[in-house]
N, CA, C and O atoms as a GROMACS GRO file, in nm:
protein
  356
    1UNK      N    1   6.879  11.918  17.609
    1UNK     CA    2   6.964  11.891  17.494
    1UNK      C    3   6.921  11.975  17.373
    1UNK      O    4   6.997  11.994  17.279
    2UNK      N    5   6.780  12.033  17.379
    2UNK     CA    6   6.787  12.079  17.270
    2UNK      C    7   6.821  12.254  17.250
    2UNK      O    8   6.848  12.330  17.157
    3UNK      N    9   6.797  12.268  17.436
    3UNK     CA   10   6.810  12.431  17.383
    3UNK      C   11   6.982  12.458  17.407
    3UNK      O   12   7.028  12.572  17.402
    4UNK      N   13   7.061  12.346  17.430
    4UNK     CA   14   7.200  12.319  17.390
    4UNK      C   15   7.235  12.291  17.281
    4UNK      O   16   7.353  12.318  17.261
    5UNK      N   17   7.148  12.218  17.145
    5UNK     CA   18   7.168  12.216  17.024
    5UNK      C   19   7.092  12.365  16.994
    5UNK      O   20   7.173  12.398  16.907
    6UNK      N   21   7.023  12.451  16.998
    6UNK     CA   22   7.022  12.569  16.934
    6UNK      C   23   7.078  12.650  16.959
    6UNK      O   24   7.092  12.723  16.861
    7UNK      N   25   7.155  12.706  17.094
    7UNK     CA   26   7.239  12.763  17.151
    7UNK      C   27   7.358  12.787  17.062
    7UNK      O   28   7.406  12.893  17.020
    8UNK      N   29   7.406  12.616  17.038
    8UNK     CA   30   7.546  12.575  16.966
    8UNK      C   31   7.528  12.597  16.811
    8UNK      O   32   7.631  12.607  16.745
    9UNK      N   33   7.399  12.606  16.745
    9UNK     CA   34   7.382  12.614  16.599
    9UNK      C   35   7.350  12.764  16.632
    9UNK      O   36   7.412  12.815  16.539
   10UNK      N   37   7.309  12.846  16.685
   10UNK     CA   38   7.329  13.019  16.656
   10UNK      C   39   7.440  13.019  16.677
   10UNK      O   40   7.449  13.121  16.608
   11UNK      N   41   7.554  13.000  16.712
   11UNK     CA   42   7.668  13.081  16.778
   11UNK      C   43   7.810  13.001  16.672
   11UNK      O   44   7.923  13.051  16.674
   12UNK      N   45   7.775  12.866  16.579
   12UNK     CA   46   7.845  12.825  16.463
   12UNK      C   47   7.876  12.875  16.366
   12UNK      O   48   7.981  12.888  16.302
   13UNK      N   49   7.644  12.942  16.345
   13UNK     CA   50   7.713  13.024  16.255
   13UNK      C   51   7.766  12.976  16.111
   13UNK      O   52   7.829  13.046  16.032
   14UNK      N   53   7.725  12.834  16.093
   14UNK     CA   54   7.732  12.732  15.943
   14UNK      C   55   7.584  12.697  15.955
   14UNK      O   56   7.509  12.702  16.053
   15UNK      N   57   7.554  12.641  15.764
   15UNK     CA   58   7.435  12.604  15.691
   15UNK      C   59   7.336  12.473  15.804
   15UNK      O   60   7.376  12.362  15.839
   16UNK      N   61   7.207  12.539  15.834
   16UNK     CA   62   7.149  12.403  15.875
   16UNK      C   63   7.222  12.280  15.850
   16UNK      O   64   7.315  12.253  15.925
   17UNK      N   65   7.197  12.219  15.774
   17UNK     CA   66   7.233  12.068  15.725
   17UNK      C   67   7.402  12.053  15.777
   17UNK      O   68   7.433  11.964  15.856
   18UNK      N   69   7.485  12.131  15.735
   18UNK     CA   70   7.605  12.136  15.797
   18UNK      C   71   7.585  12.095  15.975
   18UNK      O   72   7.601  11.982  16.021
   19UNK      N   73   7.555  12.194  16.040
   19UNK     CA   74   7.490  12.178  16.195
   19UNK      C   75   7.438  12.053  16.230
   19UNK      O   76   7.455  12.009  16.344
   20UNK      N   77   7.347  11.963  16.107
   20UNK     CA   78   7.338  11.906  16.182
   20UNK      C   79   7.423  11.746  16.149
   20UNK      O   80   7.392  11.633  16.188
   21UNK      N   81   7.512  11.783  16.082
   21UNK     CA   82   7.583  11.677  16.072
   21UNK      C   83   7.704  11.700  16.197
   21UNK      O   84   7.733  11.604  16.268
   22UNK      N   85   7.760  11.813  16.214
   22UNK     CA   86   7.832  11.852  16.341
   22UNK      C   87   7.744  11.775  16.451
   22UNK      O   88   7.805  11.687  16.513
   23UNK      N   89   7.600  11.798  16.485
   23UNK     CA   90   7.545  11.760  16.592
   23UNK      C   91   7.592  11.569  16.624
   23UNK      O   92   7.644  11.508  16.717
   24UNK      N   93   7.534  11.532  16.481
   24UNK     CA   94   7.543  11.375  16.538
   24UNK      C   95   7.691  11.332  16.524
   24UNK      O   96   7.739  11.233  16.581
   25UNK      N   97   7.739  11.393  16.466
   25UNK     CA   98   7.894  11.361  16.465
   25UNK      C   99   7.921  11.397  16.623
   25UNK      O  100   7.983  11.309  16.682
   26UNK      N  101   7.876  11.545  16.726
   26UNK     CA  102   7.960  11.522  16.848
   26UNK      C  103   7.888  11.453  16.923
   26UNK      O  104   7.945  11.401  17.018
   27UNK      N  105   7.742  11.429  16.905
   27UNK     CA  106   7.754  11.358  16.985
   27UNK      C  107   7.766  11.199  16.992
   27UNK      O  108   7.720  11.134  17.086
   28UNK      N  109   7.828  11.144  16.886
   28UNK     CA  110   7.911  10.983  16.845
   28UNK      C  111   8.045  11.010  16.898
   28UNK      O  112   8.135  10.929  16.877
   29UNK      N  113   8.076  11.154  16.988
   29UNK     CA  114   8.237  11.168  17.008
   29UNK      C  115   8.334  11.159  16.946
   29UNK      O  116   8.444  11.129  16.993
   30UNK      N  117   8.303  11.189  16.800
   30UNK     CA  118   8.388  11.230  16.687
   30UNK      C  119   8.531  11.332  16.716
   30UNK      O  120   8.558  11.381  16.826
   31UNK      N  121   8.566  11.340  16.661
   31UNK     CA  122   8.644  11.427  16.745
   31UNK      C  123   8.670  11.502  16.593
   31UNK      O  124   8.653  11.448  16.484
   32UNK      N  125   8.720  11.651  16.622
   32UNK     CA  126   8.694  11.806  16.528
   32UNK      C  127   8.604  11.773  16.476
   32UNK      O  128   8.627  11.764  16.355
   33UNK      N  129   8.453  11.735  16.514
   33UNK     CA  130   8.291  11.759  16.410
   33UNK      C  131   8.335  11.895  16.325
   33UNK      O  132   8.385  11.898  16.212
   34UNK      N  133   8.305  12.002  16.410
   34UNK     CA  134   8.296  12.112  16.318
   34UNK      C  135   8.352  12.133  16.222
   34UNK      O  136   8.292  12.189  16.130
   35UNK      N  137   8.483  12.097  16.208
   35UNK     CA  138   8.608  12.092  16.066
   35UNK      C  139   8.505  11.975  15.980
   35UNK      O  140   8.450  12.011  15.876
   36UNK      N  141   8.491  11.863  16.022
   36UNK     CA  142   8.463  11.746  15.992
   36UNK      C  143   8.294  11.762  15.884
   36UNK      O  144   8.281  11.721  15.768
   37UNK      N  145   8.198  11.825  15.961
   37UNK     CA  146   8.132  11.896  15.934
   37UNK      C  147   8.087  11.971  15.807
   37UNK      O  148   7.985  11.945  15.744
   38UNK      N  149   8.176  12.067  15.777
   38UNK     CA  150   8.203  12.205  15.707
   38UNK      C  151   8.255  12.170  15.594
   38UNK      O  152   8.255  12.241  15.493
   39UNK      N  153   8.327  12.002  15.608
   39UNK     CA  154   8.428  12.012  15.491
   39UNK      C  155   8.298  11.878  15.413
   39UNK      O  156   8.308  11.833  15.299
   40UNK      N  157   8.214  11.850  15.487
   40UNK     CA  158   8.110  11.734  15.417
   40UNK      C  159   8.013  11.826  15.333
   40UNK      O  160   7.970  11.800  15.220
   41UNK      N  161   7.980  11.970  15.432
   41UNK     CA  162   7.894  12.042  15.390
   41UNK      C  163   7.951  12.134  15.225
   41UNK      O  164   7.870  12.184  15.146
   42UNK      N  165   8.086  12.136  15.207
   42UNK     CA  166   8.096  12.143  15.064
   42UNK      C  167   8.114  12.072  14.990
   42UNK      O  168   8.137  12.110  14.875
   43UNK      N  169   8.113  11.959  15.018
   43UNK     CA  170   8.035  11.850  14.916
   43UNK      C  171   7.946  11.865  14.884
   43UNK      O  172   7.921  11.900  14.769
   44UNK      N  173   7.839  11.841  14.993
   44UNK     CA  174   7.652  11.886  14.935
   44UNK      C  175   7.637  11.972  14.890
   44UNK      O  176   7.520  11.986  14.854
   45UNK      N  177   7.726  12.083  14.859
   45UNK     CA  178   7.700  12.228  14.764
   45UNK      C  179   7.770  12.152  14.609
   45UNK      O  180   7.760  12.218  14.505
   46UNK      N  181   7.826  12.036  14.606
   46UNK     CA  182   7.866  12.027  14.513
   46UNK      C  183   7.740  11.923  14.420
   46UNK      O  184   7.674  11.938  14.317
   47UNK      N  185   7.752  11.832  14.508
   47UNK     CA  186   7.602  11.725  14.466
   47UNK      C  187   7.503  11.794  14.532
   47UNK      O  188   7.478  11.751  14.645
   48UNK      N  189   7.471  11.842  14.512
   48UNK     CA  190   7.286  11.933  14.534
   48UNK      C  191   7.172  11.846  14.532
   48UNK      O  192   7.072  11.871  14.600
   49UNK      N  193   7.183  11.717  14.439
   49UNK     CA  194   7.051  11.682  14.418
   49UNK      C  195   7.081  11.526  14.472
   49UNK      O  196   7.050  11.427  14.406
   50UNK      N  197   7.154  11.518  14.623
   50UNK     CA  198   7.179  11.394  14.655
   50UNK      C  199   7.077  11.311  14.734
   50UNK      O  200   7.097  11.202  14.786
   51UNK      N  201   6.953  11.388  14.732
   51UNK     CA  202   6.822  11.325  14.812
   51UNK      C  203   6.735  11.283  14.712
   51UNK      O  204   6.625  11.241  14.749
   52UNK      N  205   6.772  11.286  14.539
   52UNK     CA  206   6.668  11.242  14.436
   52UNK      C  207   6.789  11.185  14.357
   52UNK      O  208   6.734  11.127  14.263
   53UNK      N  209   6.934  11.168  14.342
   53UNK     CA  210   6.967  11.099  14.236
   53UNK      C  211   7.116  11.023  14.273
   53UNK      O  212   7.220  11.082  14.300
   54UNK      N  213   7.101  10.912  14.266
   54UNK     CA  214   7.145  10.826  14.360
   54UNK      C  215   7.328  10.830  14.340
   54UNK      O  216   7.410  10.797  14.426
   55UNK      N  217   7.354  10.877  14.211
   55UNK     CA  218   7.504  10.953  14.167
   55UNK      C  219   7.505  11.002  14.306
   55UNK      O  220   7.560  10.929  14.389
   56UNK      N  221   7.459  11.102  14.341
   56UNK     CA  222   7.512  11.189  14.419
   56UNK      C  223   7.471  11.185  14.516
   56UNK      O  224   7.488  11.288  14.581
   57UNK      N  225   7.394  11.067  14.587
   57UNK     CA  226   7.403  11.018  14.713
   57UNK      C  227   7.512  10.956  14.810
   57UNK      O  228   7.548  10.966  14.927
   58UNK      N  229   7.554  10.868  14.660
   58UNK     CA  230   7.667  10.813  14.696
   58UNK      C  231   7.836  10.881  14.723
   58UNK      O  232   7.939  10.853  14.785
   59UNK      N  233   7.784  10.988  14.630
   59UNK     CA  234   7.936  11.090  14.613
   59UNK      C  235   7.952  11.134  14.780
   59UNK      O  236   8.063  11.137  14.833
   60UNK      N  237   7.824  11.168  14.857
   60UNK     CA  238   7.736  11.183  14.946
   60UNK      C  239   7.839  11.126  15.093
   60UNK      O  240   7.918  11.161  15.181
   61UNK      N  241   7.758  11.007  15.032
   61UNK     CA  242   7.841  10.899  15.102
   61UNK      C  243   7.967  10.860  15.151
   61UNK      O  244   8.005  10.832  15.264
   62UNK      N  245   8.043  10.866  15.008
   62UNK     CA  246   8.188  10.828  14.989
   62UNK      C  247   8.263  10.954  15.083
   62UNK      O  248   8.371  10.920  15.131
   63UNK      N  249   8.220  11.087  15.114
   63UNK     CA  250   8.272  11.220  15.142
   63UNK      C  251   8.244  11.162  15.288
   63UNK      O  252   8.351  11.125  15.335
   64UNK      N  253   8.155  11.145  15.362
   64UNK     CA  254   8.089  11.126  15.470
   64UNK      C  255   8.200  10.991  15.576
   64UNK      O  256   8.228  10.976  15.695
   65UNK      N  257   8.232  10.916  15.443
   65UNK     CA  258   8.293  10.780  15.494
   65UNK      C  259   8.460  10.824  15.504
   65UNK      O  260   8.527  10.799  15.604
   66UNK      N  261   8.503  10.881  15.405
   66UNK     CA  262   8.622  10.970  15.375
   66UNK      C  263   8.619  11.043  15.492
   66UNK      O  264   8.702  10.991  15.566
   67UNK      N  265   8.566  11.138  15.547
   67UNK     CA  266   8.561  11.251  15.650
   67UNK      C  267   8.571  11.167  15.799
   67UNK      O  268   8.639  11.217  15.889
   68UNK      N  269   8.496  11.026  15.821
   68UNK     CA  270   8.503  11.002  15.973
   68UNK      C  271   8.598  10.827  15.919
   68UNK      O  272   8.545  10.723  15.959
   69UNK      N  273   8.699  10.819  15.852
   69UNK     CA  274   8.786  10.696  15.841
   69UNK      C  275   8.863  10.709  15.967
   69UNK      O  276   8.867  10.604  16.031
   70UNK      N  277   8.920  10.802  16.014
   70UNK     CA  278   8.987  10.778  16.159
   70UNK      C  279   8.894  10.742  16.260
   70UNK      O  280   8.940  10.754  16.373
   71UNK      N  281   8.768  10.699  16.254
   71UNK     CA  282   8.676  10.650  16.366
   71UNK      C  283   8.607  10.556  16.313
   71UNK      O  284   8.485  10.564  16.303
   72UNK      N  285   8.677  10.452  16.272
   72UNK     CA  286   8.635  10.347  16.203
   72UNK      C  287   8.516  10.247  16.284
   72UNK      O  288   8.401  10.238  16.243
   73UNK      N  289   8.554  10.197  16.371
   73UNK     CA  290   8.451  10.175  16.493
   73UNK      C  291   8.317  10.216  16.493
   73UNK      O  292   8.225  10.145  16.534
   74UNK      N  293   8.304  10.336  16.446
   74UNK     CA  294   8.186  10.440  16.447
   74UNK      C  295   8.147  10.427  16.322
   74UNK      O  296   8.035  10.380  16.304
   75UNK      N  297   8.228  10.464  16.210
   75UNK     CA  298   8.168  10.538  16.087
   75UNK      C  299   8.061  10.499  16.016
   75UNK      O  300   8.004  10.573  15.936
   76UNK      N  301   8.015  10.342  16.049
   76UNK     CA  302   7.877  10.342  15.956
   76UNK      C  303   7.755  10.332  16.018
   76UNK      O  304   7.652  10.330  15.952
   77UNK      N  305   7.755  10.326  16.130
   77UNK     CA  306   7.665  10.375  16.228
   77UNK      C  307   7.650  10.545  16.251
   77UNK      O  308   7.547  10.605  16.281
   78UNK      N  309   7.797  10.607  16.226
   78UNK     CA  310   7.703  10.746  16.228
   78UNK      C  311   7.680  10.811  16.065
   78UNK      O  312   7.631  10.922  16.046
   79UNK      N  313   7.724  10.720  15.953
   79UNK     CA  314   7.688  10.760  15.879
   79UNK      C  315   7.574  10.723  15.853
   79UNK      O  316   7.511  10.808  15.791
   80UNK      N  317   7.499  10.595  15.882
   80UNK     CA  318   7.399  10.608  15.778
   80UNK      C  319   7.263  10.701  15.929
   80UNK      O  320   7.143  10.724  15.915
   81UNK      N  321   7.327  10.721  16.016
   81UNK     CA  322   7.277  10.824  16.123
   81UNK      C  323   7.225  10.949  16.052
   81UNK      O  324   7.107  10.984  16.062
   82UNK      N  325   7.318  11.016  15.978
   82UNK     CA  326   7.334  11.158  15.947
   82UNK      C  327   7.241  11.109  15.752
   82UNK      O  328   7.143  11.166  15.703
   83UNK      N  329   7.309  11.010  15.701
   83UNK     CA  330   7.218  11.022  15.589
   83UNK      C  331   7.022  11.016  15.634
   83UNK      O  332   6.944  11.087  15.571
   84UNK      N  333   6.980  10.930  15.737
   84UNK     CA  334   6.888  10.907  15.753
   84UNK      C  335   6.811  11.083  15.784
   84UNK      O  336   6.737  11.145  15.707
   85UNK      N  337   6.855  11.120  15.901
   85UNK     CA  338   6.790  11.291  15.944
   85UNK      C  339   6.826  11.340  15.828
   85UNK      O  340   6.722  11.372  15.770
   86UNK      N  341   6.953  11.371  15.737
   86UNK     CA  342   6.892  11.469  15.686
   86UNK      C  343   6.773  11.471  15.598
   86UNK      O  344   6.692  11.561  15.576
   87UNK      N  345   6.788  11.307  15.534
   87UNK     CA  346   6.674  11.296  15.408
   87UNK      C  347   6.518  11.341  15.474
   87UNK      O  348   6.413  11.373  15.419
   88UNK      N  349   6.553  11.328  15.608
   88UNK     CA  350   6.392  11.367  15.686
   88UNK      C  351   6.361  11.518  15.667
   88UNK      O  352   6.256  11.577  15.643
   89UNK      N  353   6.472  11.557  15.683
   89UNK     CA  354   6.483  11.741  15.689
   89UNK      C  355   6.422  11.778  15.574
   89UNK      O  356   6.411  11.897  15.545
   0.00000   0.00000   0.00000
């Protein structure tokens, strides 16, 4: 699995952190991660400082919850998924 997650992040071709929100998004069977992805990852270019100030954790958030509402079933299980790794990153 993992030299299938680096394989798939050289050949994307989008920002770490982007990648790896694609990652846990496909594999929760999200369906279009990569769109899904790309469009969270310009958010975090917008809130920059969403791992120290809680404004923009949440803006964070709200984009994250906004982006997977058609997988309702899923969405707060893989969101607070994807908030947890990246704050590790």
């Amino acid at each position: 699995e993992m030299n299938e997650a680096r394989t798939d992040e050289e050949s994307k071709g989008i920002p770490k952190e982007a990648f790896t929100i694609y990652w846990i998004m496909k594999q929760n069977g999200i369906e279009k991660p990569e769109d899904k992805a790309v469009e969270v990852s310009k958010v975090m270019d917008v809130y920059k400082h969403w791992k120290t100030s809680k404004q923009h954790e949440a803006e964070m958030r709200k984009a994250l919850y906004k982006t997977l509402i058609d997988s309702k079933d899923k969405m707060m299980d893989v969101v607070k998924q994807i908030m947890k790794v990246l704050k590790e990153e």
